[in-house]
C-alpha positions in Angstrom: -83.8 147.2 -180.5 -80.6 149.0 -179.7 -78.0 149.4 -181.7 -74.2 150.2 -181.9 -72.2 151.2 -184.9 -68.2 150.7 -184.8 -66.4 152.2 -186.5 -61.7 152.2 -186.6 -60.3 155.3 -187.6 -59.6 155.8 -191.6 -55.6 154.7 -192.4 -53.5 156.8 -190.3 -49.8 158.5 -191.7 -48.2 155.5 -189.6 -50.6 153.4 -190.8 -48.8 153.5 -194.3 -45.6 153.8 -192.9 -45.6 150.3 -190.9 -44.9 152.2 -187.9 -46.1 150.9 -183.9 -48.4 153.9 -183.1 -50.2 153.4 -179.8 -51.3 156.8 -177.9 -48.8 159.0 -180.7 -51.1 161.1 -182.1 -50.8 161.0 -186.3 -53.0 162.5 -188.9 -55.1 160.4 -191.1 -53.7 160.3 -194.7 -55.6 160.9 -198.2 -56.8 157.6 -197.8 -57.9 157.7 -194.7 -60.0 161.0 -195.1 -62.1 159.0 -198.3 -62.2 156.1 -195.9 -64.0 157.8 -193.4 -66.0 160.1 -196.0 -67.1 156.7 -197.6 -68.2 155.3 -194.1 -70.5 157.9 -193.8 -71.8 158.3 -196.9 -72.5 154.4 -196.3 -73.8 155.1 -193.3 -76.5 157.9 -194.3 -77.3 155.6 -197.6 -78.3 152.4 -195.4 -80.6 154.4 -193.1 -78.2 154.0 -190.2 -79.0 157.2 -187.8 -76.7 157.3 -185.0 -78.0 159.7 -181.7 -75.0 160.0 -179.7 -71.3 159.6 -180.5 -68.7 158.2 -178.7 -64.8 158.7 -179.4 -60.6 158.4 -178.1 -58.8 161.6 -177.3 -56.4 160.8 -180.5 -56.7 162.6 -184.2 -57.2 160.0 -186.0 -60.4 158.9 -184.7 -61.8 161.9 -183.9 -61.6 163.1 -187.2 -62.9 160.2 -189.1 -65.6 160.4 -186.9 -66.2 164.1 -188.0 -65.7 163.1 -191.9 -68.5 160.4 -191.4 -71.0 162.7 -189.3 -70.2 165.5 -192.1 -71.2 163.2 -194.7 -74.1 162.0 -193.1 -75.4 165.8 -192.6 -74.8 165.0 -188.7 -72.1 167.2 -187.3 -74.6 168.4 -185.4 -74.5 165.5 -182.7 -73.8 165.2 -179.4 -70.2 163.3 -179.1 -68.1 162.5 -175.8 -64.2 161.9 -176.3 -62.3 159.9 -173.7 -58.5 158.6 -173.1 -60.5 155.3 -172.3 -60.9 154.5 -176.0 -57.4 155.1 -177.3 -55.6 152.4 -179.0 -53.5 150.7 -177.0 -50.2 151.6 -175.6 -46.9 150.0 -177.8 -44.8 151.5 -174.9 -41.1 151.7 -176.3 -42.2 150.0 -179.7 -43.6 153.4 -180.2 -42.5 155.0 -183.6 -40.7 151.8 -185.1 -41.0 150.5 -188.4 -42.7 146.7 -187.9 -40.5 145.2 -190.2 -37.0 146.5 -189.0 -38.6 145.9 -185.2 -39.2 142.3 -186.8 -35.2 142.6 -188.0 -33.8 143.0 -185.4 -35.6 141.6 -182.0 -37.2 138.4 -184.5 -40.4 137.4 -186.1 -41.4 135.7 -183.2 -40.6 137.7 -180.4 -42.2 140.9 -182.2 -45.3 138.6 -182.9 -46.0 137.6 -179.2 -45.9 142.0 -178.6 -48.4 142.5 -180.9 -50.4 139.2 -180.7 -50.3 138.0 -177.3 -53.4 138.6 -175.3 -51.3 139.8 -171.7 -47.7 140.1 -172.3 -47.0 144.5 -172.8 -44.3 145.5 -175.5 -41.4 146.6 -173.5 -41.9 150.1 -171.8 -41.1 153.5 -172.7 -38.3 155.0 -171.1 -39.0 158.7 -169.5 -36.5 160.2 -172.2 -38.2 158.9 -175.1 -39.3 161.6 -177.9 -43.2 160.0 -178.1 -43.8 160.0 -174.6 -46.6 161.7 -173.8 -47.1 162.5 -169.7 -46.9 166.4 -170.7 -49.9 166.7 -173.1 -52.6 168.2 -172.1 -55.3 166.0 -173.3 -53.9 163.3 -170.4 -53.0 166.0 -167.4 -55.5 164.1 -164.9 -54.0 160.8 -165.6 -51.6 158.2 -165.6 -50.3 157.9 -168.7 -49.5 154.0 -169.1 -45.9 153.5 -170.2 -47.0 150.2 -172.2 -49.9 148.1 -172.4 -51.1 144.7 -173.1 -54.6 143.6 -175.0 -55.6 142.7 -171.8 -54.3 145.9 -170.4 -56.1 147.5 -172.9 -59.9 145.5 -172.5 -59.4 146.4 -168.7 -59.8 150.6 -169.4 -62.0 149.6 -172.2 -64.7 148.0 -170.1 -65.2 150.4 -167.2 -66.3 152.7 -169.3 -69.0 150.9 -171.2 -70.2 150.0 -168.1 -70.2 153.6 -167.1 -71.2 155.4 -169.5 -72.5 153.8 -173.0 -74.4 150.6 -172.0 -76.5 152.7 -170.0 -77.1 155.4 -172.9 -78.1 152.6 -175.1 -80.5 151.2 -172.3 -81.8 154.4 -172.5 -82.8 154.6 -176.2 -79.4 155.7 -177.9 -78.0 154.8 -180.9 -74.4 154.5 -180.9 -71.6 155.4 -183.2 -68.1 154.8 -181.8 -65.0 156.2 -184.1 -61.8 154.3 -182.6 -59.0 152.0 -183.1 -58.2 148.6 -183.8 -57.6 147.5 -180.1 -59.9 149.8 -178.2 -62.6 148.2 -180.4 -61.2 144.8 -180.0 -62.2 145.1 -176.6 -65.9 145.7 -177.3 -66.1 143.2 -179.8 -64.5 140.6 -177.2 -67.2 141.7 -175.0 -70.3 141.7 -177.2 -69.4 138.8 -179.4 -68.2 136.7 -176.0 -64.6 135.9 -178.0 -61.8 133.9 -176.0 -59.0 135.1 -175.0 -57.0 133.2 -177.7 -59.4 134.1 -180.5 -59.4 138.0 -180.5 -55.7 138.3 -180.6 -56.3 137.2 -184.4 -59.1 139.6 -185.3 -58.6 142.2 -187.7 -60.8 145.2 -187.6 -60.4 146.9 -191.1 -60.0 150.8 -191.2 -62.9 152.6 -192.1 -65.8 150.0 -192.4 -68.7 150.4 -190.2 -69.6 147.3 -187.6 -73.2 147.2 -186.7 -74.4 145.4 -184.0 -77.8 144.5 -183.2 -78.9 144.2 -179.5 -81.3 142.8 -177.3 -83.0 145.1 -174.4 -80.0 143.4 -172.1 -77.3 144.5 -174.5 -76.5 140.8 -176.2 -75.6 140.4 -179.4 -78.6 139.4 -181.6 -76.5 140.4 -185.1 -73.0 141.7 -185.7 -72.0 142.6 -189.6 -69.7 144.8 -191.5 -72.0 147.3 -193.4 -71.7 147.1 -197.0 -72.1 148.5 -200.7 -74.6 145.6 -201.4 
């Protein structure tokens, strides 16, 4: 039976801060590092024995994904890291506080940017301080300058396809380390949510998703992992 383990990064510095984040790359705080050391501590004491690791290009994922592995006595495995699982894109919400964003544009204008399935924050301008065409990690790319949930799913996708359903057809057992929309879109696609309906799930930071799946990669069970 394969199966997947999910896994959002620990709470990031922006995280505390109430700040839009998107493809900025921020550190993990305090918190964040026991989150992820818990996950894997969780992981290793539930019998849960990843093969292969999947992650986003950003710094917050990939190193709650090393905390976890180091807890579990796994640094040793294989991982892949690709732009295709970065949180998505806030465009020129990029850096704001949510509440002051929520001050001045409105509660309900801000809540259709973050909670609408295919309307994009507004874009970010060329000048901006967060843009980020010039890092390296994204030379061979277009970097998006804003993205919707639906944008999001549509990178998302491709690259299950591609690369991980096939490694789990193949006998793999997965551990992706990523972010609250990036992981949206898998859980949209395993758990067969609507369109309306994913907008409103929250993916807690730190707390392993399992999935159980059939030899055709449906969802047989999908739980958060737990103490008890």
């Amino acid at each position: 039976m394969p199966k997947l383990i999910l896994i959002r990064h620990g709470q990031s510095q922006w995280n505390l801060e109430n700040r839009f984040t998107g493809w900025w790359d921020v550190d993990v705080t305090e918190k964040g590092i026991a989150e992820a050391r818990d996950a894997g501590r969780l992981m290793k004491e539930k019998g849960i024995t990843p093969t292969l690791c999947f992650t986003s290009l950003q710094t917050r994922a990939i190193k709650t994904l090393n905390l976890a592995l180091e807890e579990m006595d796994q640094l040793w495995l294989p991982v892949e890291k690709d732009y295709r699982l970065n949180e998505r894109h806030y465009g020129g919400l990029t850096g704001l506080n949510k509440q002051e964003t929520r001050d001045k544009h409105g509660d309900e204008q801000v809540h259709i940017w973050r909670r609408s399935f295919d309307t994009p924050p507004p874009p970010m301008e060329d000048k901006s301080a967060f843009q980020m065409s010039d890092d390296p990690r994204y030379a061979d790319i277009d970097v998006p300058k804003s993205e919707s949930l639906k944008d999001t799913i549509e990178r998302v996708l491709p690259y299950w396809k591609s690369r991980i359903a096939p490694a789990l057809k193949s006998g793999e057992t997965i551990l992706i380390s990523a972010h609250g929309n990036s992981l949206r879109a898998l859980v949209k696609h395993l758990s067969n949510i609507s369109d309306d309906d994913i907008t409103s799930l929250e993916i807690p930071t730190g707390q392993p998703i399992i999935y159980d799946l059939d030899d055709n990669l449906k969802a047989l069970n999908r739980y958060y992992l737990s103490e008890t």
